[in-house]
matplotlib code that plots the C-alpha trace (Angstrom):
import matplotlib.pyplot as plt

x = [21.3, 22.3, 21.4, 23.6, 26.7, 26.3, 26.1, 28.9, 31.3, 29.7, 30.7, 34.1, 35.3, 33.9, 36.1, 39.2, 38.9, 37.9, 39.4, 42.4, 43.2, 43.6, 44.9, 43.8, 40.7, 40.5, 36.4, 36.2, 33.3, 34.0, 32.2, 33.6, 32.4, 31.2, 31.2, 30.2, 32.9, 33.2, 36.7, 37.2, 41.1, 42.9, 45.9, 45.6, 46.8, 45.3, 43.8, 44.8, 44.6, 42.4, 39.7, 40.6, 38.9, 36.3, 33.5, 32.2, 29.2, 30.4, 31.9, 29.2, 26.6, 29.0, 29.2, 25.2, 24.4, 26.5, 25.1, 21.4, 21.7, 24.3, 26.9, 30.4, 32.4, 35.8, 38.7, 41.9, 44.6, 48.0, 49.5, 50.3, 49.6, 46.0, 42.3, 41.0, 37.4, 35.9, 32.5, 31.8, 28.5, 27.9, 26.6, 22.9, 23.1, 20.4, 21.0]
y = [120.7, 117.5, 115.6, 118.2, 117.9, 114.3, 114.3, 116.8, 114.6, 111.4, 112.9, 114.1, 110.9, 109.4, 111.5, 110.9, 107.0, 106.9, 109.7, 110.5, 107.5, 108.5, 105.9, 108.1, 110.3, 112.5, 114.1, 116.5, 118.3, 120.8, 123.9, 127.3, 130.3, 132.0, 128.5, 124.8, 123.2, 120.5, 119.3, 116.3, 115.8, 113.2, 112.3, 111.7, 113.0, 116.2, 118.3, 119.5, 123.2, 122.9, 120.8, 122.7, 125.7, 124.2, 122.3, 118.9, 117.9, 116.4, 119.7, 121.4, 120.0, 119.9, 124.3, 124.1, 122.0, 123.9, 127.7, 126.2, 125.8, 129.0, 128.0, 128.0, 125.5, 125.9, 123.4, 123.2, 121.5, 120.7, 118.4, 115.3, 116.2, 116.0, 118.0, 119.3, 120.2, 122.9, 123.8, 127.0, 127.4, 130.1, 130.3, 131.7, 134.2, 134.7, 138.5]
z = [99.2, 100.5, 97.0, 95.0, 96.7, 96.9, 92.8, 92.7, 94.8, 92.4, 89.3, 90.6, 92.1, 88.6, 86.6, 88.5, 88.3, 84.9, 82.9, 85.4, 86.6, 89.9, 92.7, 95.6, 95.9, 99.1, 99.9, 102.9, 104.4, 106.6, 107.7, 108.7, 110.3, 106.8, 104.5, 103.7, 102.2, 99.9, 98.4, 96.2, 95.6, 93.4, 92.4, 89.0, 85.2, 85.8, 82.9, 80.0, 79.9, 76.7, 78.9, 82.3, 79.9, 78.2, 80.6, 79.3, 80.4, 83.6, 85.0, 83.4, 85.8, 89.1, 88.1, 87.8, 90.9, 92.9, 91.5, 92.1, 96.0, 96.0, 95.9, 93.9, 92.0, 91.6, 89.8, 89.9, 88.4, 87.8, 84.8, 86.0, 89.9, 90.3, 90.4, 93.6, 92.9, 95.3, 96.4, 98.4, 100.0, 102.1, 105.7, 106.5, 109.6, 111.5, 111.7]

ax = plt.figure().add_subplot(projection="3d")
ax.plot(x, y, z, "-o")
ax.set_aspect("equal")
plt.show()
């Protein structure tokens, strides 16, 4: 699991420096009662709708790493404000 999100958060933070042009990149890890979650923020160009809808092969592979250890990837963005990048992974219960 450990090696996925790494290359999620690797491919994210690659995107915003080289196709967004992003200044400032923010990655949180936090768990909750029900979740793992991963956030990779920026504050660059944002997407354009076209490529917020189609997946290149970048964002392809962030949405497969994240569905192989059950998880799930969402992005979202704003023209000119940014991507945040999300990755939900569910808590394990013992019960």
């Amino acid at each position: 699991m450990a090696g996925h999100l790494y290359r999620i958060v690797q491919e994210a933070v690659n995107n915003a420096v080289k196709h967004a042009e992003a200044t400032r990149v923010l990655i949180s890890l936090r768990q909750t009662a029900q979740a793992l979650v991963l956030e990779v923020t920026d504050n660059g160009k944002g997407l354009r709708k076209k490529a917020a809808e189609k997946r290149g092969l970048g964002m392809g592979v962030m949405h497969h790493r994240a569905s192989v250890i059950g998880g799930t990837l969402t992005v979202t963005s704003r023209r000119g404000e940014g991507v945040a990048i999300r990755c939900l992974l569910p808590v394990k219960t013992n019960s």
